[in-house]
C-alpha positions, -999 to 999 in steps of 0.1 A, spaced: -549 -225 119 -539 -194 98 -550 -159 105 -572 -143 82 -544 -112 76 -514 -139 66 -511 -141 32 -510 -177 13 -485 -170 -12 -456 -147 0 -457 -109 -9 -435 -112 -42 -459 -133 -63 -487 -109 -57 -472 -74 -67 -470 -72 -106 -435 -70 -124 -427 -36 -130 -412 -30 -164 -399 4 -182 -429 19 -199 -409 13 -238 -411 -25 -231 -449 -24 -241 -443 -11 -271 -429 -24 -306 -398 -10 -318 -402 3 -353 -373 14 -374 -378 38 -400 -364 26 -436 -339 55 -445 -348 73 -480 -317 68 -509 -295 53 -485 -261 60 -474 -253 91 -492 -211 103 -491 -218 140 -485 -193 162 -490 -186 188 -463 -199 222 -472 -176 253 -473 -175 269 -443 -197 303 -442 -175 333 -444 -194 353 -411 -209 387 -428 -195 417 -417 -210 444 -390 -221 468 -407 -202 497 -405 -217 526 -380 -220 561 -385 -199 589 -363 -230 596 -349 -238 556 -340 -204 554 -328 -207 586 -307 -239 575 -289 -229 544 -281 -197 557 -264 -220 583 -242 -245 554 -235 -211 537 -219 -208 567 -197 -242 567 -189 -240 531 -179 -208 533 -162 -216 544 -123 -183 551 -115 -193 585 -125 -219 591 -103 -254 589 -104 -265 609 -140 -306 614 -134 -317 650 -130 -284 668 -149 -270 665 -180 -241 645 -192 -218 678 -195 -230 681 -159 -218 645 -150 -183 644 -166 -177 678 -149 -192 671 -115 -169 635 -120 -141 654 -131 -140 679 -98 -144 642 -76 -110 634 -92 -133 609 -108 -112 612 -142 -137 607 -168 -127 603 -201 -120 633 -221 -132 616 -255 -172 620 -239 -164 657 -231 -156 663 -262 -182 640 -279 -206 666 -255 -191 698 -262 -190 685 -303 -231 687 -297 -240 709 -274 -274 717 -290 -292 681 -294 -306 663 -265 -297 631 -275 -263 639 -271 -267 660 -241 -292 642 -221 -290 605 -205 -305 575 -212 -327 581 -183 -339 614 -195 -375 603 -201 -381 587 -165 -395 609 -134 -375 611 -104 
């Protein structure tokens, strides 16, 4: 006599095949509009030039490198004059260039400020 929990049929004819989810579905190929086309390769696109910046532009961008740089020292709370020179007396060797830049425009904060001018310390 069999036991009520022994299956009849063994355990492979009862589960389902398992097939990938695409076999369900038709595959439907999409006709291609004109056909076969011999294209011809298309110059290759000359890459515009930067446009050029301004002494200014290319000032400020050489004191936001200092800024960035903390090699210096830390630069909230003083001015970049007061950076390079406490840097300088460390025997830090900052570059002369910003000192110059600073000393160039002494009178507008852009120059003489950091980028971190506008945050509380």
């Amino acid at each position: 006599m069999r036991s009520s929990l022994t299956p009849s049929r063994s355990d492979s004819d009862m589960t389902p095949k398992r097939g990938l989810i695409t076999d369900t579905f038709k595959v439907v190929k999409k006709a291609r509009r004109g056909g076969k086309r011999d294209k011809s390769p298309s110059p290759p696109v000359a890459e515009p030039e930067p446009p050029q910046l301004s002494e200014r532009e290319k000032d400020l961008q050489e004191l936001k490198k200092f800024d960035l740089d903390w090699k210096f020292g830390p630069c909230t709370g003083i001015s970049r004059l007061q950076r390079w020179e406490r840097a300088a007396l460390h025997g830090l060797n900052p570059p002369q260039e910003i000192k110059d830049i600073l000393l160039k425009e002494s009178t507008d904060p852009e120059y003489t400020q950091s980028l971190w001018r506008d945050y509380p310390l």
